[in-house]
C-alpha positions in Angstrom: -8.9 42.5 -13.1 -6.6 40.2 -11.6 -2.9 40.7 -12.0 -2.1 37.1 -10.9 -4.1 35.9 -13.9 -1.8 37.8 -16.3 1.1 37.2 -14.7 3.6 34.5 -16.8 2.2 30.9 -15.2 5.7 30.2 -14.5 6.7 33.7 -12.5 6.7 33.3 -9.0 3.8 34.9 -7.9 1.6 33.0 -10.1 -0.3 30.6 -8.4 -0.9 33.7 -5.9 0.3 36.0 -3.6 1.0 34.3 0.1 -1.9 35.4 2.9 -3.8 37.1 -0.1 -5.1 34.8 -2.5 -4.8 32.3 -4.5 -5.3 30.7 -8.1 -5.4 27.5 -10.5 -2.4 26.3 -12.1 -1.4 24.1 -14.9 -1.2 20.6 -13.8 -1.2 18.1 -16.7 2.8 17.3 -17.5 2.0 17.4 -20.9 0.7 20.6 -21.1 3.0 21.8 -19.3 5.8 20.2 -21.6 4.0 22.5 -24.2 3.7 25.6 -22.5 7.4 24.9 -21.7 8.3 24.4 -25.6 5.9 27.5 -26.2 8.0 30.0 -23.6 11.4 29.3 -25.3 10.1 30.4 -28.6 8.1 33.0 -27.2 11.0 34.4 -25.0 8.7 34.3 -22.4 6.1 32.2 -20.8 2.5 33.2 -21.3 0.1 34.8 -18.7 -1.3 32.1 -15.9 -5.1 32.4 -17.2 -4.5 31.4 -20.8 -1.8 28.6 -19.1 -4.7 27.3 -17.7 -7.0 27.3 -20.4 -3.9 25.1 -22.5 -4.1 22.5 -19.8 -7.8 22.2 -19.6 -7.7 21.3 -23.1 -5.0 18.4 -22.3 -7.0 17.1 -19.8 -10.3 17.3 -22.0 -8.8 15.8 -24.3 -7.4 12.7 -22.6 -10.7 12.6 -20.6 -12.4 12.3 -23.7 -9.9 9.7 -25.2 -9.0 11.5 -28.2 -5.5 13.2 -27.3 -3.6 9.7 -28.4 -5.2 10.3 -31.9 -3.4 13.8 -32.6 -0.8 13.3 -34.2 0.0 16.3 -35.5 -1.3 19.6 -33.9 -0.9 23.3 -33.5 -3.7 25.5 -31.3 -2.7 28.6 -33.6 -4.1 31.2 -30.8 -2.9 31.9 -27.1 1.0 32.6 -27.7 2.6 35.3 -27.6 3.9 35.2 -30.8 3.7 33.8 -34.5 6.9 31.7 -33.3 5.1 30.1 -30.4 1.8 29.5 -32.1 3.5 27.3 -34.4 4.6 25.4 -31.5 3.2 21.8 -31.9 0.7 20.6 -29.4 2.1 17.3 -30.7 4.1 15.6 -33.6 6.5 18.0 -35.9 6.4 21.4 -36.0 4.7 23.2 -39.2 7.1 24.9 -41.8 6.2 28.4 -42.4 7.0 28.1 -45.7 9.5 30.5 -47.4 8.6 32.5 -44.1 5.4 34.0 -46.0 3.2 34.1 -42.9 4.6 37.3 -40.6 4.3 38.7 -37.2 0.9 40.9 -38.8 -0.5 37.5 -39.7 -1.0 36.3 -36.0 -3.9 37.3 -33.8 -4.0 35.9 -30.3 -7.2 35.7 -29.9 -8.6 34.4 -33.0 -5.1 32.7 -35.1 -3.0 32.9 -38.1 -4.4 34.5 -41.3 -3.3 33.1 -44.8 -3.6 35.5 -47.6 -5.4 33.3 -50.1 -2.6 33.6 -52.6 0.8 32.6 -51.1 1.0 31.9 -47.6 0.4 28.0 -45.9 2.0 25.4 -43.6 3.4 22.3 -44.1 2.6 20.0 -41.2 5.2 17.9 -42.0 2.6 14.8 -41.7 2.1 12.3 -44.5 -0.9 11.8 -45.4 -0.1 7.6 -45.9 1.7 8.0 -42.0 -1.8 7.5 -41.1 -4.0 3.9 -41.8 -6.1 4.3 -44.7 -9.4 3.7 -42.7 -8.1 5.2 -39.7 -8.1 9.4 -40.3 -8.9 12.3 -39.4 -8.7 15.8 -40.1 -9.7 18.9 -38.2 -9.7 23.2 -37.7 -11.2 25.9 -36.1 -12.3 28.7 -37.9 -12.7 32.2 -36.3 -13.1 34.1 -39.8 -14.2 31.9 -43.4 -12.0 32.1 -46.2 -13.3 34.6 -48.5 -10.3 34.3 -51.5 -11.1 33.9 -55.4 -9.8 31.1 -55.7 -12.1 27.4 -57.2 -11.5 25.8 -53.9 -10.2 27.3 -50.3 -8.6 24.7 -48.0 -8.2 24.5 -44.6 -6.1 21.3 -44.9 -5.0 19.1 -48.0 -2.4 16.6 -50.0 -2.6 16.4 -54.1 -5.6 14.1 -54.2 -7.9 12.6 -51.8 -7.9 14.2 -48.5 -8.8 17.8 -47.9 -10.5 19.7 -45.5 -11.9 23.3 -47.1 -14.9 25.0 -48.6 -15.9 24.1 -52.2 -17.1 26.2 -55.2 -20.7 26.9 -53.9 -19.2 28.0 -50.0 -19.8 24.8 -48.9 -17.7 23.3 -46.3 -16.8 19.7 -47.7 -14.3 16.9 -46.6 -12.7 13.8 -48.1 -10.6 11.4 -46.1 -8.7 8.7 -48.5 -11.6 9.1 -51.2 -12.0 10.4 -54.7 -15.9 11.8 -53.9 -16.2 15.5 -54.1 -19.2 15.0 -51.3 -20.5 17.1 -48.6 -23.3 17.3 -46.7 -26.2 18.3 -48.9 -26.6 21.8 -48.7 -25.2 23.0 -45.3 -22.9 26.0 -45.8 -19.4 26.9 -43.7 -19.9 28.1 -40.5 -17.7 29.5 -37.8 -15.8 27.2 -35.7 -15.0 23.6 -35.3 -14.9 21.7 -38.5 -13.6 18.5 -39.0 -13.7 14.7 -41.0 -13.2 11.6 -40.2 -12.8 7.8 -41.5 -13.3 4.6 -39.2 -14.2 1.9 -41.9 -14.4 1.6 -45.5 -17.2 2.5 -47.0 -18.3 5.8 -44.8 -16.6 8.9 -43.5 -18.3 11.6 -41.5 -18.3 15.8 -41.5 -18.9 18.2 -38.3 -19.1 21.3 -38.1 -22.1 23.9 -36.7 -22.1 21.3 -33.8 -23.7 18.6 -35.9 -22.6 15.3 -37.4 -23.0 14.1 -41.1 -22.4 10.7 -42.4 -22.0 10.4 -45.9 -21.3 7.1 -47.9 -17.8 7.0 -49.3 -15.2 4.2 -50.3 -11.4 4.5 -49.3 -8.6 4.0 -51.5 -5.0 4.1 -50.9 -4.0 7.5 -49.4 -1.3 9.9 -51.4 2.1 10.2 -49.4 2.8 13.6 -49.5 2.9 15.9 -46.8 -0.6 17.8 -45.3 -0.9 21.4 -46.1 -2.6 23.8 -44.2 -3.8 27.1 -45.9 -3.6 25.2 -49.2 -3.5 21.9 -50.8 -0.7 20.4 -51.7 -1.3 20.1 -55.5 0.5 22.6 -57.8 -2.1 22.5 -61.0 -5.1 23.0 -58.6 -5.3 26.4 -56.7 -6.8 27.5 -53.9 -5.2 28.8 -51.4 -7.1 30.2 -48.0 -7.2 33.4 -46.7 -9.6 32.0 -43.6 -8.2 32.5 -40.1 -7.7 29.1 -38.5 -7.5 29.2 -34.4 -6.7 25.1 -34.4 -5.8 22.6 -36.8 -4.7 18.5 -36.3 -4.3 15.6 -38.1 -4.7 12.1 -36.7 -6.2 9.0 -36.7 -9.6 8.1 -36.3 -11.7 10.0 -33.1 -15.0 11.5 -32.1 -15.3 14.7 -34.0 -18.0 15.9 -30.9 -15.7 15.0 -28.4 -12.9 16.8 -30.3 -15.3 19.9 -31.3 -16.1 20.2 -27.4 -12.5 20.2 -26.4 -11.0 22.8 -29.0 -14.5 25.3 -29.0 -14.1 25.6 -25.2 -10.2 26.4 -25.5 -10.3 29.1 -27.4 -13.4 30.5 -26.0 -11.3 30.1 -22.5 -8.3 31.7 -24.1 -10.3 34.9 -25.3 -11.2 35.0 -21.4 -8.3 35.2 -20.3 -6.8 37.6 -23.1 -9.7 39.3 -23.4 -11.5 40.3 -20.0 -7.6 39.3 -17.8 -8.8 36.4 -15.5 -8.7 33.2 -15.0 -10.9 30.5 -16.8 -10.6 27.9 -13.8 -13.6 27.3 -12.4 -15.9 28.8 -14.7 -18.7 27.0 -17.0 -18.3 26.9 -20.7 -21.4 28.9 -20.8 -20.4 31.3 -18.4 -17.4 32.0 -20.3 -19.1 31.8 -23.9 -21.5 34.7 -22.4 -18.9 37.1 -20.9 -16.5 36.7 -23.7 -19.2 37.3 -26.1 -20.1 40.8 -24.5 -16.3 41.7 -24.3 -16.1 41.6 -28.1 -18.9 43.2 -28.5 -17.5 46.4 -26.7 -18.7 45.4 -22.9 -16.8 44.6 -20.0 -17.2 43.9 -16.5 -16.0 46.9 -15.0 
């Protein structure tokens, strides 16, 4: 291994030792606006290979032309601490409420933990701060929520918009509608998930890397504040015990384009965590495969 990959992206040293060798940096100056944001509540800036995996996904994302429709967004892996992953990506920062998430909650590699009974964010976005047929709503999920509880949510205000599993372990969405739809039968898988509204009379659901459309009219959004681990409605529970990676709330985008974005972020952040380089360079599927061994108790040694 490296140790100019794991040294802090801002140290020195980092970009490489002179007459030695060298390596990729972060470049985008939004990204590094974040990491910046992410080091003061860290206490220190994070290692130069998970630095770089943070501003690939800035410059996906813009590539793609879906960064201008996150509004409000928190990758919930790569810090170095519960206080840095609730750094925003953009828009306000999420209220740990009453402080029930804790230092044990936070994984770096696969996110924050709720514990299906107490624990959620506020995101501090309105669901109404957002056109009515111009939403969208999305997470990653490294572990499904597994609580007792009716209904788990990933993401969700006191009527009409929600992101979470349903009664039968189905994943199911509704963006400004009163339709408890999903698609068919398809249950939750790990990963990207995500819904999204562009008109009227139709949203449409992602997740396992395929696209749903389902039929569904809008009505006037709520204009309380998102929730994530829970939805914001006191007489319904459910509250997740899942382990989300990503979340973001937004206006209308491709959910594909979003899904390729966020999946190979935090499959480049377990490469850099996990085997200690750095993800520059290297193919999605490249990383996807040597990531995959190292969890599996491999390594490249």
């Amino acid at each position: 291994m490296s140790l100019a990959a794991k040294l802090p992206y801002d140290h020195p040293y980092a970009g490489g030792y002179p007459g030695l060798s060298s390596q990729a940096l972060p470049t985008d100056a939004d990204a590094l606006d974040y990491l910046s944001r992410m080091a003061t509540a860290d206490g220190a800036g994070v290692e130069t290979g998970v630095a770089v995996a943070v501003d690939a996904f800035f410059r996906d994302t813009k590539a793609a032309g879906v960064f201008d429709a996150l509004k409000a967004c928190c990758i919930l892996a790569g810090a170095r601490t519960l206080a840095g992953a609730l750094v925003p990506v953009v828009g306000d920062a999420p209220a740990n409420v009453a402080d029930g998430f804790v230092e044990g909650d936070y994984s770096r590699t696969s996110g924050l933990t709720g514990d299906g009974a107490t624990t959620y964010l506020d995101s501090g976005r309105a669901n109404n701060a957002d056109p009515q047929n111009d939403k969208s709503l999305a997470a990653y999920i490294s572990v499904l929520s597994t609580s007792a509880a009716a209904v788990r949510w990933s993401i969700g205000d006191s009527g009409n918009t929600v992101l979470g599993q349903d009664t039968s372990d189905k994943h199911y969405g509704r963006i400004n509608d009163s339709e408890f739809s999903g698609p068919g039968s398809a249950t939750p898988e790990l990963g990207f998930v995500g819904v999204n509204r562009s008109d009227s009379a139709n949203k449409n659901m992602r997740f396992g890397g395929v696209d749903y459309s389902i039929a569904a009219n809008s009505v006037t959004p709520s204009s309380v504040n998102l929730f994530v681990f829970r939805r914001n409605e006191p007489n319904i529970p459910g509250y997740s015990d899942a382990t989300l990676a990503f979340y973001s709330i937004g206006t209308s985008l491709s959910l594909e384009d979003l899904d390729t974005a966020v999946t190979n972020l935090i499959a480049r952040l377990k490469f850099a965590l996990l085997v200690g380089e750095n993800p520059s360079g290297l193919d999605p599927d490249t990383i996807n495969y040597i990531v995959s061994g190292y969890e599996n108790g491999s390594t490249l040694q």
